[in-house]
PASEBA-1860 file (N, C-alpha, C; in nm, 3 decimals):
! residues 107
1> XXXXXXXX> -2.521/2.245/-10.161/-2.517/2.137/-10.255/-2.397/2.147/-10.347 ~ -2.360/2.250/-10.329/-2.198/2.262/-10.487/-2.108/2.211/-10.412 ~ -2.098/2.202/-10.282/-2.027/2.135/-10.216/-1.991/1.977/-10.255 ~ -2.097/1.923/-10.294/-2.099/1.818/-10.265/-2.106/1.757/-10.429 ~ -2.120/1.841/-10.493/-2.125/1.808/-10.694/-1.963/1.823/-10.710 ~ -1.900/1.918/-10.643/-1.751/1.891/-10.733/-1.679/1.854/-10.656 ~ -1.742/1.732/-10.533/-1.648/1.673/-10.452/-1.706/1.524/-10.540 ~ -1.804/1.499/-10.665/-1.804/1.335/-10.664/-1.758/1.399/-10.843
9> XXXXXXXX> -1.696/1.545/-10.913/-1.641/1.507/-11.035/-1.512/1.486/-11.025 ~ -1.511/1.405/-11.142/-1.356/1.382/-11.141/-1.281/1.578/-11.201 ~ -1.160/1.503/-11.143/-1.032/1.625/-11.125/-1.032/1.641/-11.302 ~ -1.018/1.766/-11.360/-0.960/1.750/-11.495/-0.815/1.776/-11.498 ~ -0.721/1.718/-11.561/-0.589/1.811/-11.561/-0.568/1.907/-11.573 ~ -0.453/1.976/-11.570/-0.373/2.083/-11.569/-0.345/2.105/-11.715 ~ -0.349/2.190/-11.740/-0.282/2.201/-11.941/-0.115/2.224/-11.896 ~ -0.074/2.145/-12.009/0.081/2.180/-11.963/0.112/2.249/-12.111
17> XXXXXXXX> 0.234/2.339/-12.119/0.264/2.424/-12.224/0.393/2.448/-12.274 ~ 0.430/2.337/-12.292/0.626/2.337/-12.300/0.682/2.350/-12.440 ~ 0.724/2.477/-12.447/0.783/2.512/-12.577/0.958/2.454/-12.542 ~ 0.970/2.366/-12.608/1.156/2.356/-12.642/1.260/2.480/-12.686 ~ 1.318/2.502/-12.613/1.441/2.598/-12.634/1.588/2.543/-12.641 ~ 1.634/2.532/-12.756/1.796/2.531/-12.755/1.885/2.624/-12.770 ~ 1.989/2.587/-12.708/2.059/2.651/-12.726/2.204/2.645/-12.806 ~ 2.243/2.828/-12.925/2.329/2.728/-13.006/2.432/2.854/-12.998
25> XXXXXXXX> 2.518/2.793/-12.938/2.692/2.854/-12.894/2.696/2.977/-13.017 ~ 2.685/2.883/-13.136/2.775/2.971/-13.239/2.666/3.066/-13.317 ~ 2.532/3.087/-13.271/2.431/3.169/-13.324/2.459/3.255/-13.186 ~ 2.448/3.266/-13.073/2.501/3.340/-12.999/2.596/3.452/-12.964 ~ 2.697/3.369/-13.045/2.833/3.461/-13.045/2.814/3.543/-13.174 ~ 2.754/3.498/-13.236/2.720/3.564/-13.415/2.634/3.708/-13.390 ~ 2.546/3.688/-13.285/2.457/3.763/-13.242/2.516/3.863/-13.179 ~ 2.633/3.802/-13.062/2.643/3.930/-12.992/2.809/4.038/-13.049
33> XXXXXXXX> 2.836/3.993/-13.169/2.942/4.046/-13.214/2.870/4.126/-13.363 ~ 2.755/4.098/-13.397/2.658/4.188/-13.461/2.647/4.297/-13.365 ~ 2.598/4.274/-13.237/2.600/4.402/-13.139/2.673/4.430/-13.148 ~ 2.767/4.391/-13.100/2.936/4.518/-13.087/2.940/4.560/-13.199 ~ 2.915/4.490/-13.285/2.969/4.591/-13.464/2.879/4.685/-13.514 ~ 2.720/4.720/-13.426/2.670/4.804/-13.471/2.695/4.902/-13.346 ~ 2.720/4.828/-13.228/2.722/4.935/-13.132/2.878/5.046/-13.088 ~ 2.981/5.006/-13.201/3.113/5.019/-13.266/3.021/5.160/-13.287
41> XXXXXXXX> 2.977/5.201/-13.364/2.964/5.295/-13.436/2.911/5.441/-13.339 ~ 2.823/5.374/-13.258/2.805/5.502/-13.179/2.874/5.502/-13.011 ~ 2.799/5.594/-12.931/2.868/5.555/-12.811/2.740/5.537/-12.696 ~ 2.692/5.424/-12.769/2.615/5.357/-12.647/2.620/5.286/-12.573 ~ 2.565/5.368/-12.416/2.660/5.287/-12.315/2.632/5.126/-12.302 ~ 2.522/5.100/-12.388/2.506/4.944/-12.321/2.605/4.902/-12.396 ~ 2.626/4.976/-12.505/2.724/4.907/-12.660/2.888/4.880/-12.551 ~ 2.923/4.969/-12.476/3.009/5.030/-12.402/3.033/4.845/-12.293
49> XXXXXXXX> 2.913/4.851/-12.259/2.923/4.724/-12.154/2.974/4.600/-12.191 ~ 2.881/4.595/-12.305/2.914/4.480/-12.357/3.043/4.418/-12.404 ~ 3.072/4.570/-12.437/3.259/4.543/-12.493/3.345/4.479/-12.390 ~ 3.291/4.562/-12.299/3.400/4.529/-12.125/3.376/4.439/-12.096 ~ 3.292/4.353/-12.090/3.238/4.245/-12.045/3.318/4.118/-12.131 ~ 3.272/4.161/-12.227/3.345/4.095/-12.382/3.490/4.016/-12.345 ~ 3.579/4.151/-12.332/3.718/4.206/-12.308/3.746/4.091/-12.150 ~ 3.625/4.160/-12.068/3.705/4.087/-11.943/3.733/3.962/-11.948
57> XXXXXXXX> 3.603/3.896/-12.032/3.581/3.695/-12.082/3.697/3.688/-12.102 ~ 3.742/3.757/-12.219/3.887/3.692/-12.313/3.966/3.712/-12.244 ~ 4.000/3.820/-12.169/4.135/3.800/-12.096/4.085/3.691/-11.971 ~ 4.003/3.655/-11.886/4.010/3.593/-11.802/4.056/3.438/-11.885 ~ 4.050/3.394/-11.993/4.059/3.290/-12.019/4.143/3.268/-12.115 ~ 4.220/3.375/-12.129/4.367/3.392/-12.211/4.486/3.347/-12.134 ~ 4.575/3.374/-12.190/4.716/3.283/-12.161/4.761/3.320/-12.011 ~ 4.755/3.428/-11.992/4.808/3.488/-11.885/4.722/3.441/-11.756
65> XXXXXXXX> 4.622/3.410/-11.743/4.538/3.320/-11.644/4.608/3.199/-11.616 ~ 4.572/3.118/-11.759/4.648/3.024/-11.753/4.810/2.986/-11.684 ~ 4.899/3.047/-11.755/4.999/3.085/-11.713/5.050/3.111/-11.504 ~ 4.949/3.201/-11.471/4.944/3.229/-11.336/4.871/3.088/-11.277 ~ 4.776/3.005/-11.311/4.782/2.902/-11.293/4.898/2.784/-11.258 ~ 4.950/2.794/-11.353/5.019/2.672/-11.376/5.154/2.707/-11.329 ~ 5.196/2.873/-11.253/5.294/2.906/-11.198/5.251/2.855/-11.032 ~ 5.128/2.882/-10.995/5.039/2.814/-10.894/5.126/2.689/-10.850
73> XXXXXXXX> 5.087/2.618/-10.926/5.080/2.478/-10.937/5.227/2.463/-10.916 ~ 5.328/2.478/-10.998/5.454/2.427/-10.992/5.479/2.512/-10.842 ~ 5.479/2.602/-10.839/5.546/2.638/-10.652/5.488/2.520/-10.628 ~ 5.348/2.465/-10.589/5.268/2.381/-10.465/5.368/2.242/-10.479 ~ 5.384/2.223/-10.604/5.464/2.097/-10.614/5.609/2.089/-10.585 ~ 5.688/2.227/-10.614/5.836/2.200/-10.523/5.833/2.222/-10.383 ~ 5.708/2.261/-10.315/5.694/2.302/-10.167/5.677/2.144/-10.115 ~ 5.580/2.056/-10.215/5.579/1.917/-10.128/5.660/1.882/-10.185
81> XXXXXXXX> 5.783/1.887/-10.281/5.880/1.784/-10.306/6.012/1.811/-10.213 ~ 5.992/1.950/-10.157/6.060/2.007/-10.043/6.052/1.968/-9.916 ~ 5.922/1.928/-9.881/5.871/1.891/-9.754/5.909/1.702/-9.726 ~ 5.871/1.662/-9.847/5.918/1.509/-9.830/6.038/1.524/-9.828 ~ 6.173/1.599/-9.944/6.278/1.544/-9.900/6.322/1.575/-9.756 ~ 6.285/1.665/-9.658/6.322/1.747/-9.542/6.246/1.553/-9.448 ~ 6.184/1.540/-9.499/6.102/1.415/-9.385/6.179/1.335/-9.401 ~ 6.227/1.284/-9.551/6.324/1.160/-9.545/6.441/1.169/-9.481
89> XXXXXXXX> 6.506/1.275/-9.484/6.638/1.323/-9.461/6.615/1.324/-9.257 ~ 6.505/1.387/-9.215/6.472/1.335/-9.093/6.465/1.225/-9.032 ~ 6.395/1.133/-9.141/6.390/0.947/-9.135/6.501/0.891/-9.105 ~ 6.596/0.926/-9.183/6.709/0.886/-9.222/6.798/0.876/-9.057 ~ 6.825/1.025/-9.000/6.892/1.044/-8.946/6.829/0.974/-8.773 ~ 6.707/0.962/-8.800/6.608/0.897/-8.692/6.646/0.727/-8.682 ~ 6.700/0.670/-8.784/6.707/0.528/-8.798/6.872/0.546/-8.786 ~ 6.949/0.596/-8.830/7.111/0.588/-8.752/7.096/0.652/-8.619
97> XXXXXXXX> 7.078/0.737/-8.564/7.039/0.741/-8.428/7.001/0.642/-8.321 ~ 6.846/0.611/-8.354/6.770/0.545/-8.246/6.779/0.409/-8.287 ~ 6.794/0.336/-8.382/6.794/0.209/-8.428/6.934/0.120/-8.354 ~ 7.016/0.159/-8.344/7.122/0.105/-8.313/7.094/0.104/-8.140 ~ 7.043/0.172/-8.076/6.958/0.189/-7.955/6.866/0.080/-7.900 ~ 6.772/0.066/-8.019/6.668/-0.062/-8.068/6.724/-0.169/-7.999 ~ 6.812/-0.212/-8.124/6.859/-0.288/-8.140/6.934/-0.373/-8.042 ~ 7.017/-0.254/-7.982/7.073/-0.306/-7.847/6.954/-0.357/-7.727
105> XXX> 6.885/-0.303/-7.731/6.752/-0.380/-7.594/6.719/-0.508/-7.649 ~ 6.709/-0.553/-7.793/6.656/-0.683/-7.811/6.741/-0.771/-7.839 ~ 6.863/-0.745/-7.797/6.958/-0.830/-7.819/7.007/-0.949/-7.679
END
C-alpha cells in the first residue's frame, strides 16, 4: 500500500540555498599583500610561493612581454609586406611578358 500513497502525493520541492558571493579585485589584492607582508618576516614556504607566483604575474604582464609581443607582430607584418611586394613585382613582369602575347591572338 505505500506504494501506492506516495504515488497519488504531490512532489514537495527541493529547498534551494544560494548564498551570493562577490567578488572585489581590490579587497583581494589588499588581502594577499597583507600575506606577503606578514609572510616577509619569516621563511614560510607557502609565504615563499606566493611571492613567486606574485613575481611571475608581474613580470608576465610587464613591459618586456609586451615588448616581445609587439616585436612578434612587426616581423609578421614586414614578412607580408615582403611577400606582396615579391607578388606584385611578379605581376608586373607576368603582364609585360605574356600580355603582349594575348594580345597578339585577339587581334
Amino acid at each position: 500500500m505505500g506504494l501506492f500513497t506516495s504515488f497519488f502525493k504531490p512532489l514537495k520541492p527541493v529547498g534551494f540555498d544560494y548564498r551570493p558571493r562577490f567578488y572585489d579585485e581590490k579587497k583581494e589584492e589588499k588581502m594577499e599583500r597583507r600575506k606577503v607582508a606578514e609572510g616577509l618576516a619569516g621563511d614560510d614556504p607557502e609565504a615563499m610561493k606566493s611571492r613567486i607566483q606574485r613575481n611571475l604575474k608581474r613580470q608576465s604582464t610587464s613591459l618586456s612581454a609586451k615588448s616581445f609581443r609587439q616585436q612578434q607582430v612587426a616581423k609578421s607584418n614586414m614578412r607580408l609586406l615582403l611577400i606582396i611586394a615579391v607578388l606584385l613585382v611578379a605581376l608586373v613582369l607576368a603582364i609585360e611578358v605574356y600580355l603582349p602575347r594575348f594580345a597578339y591572338l585577339f587581334e
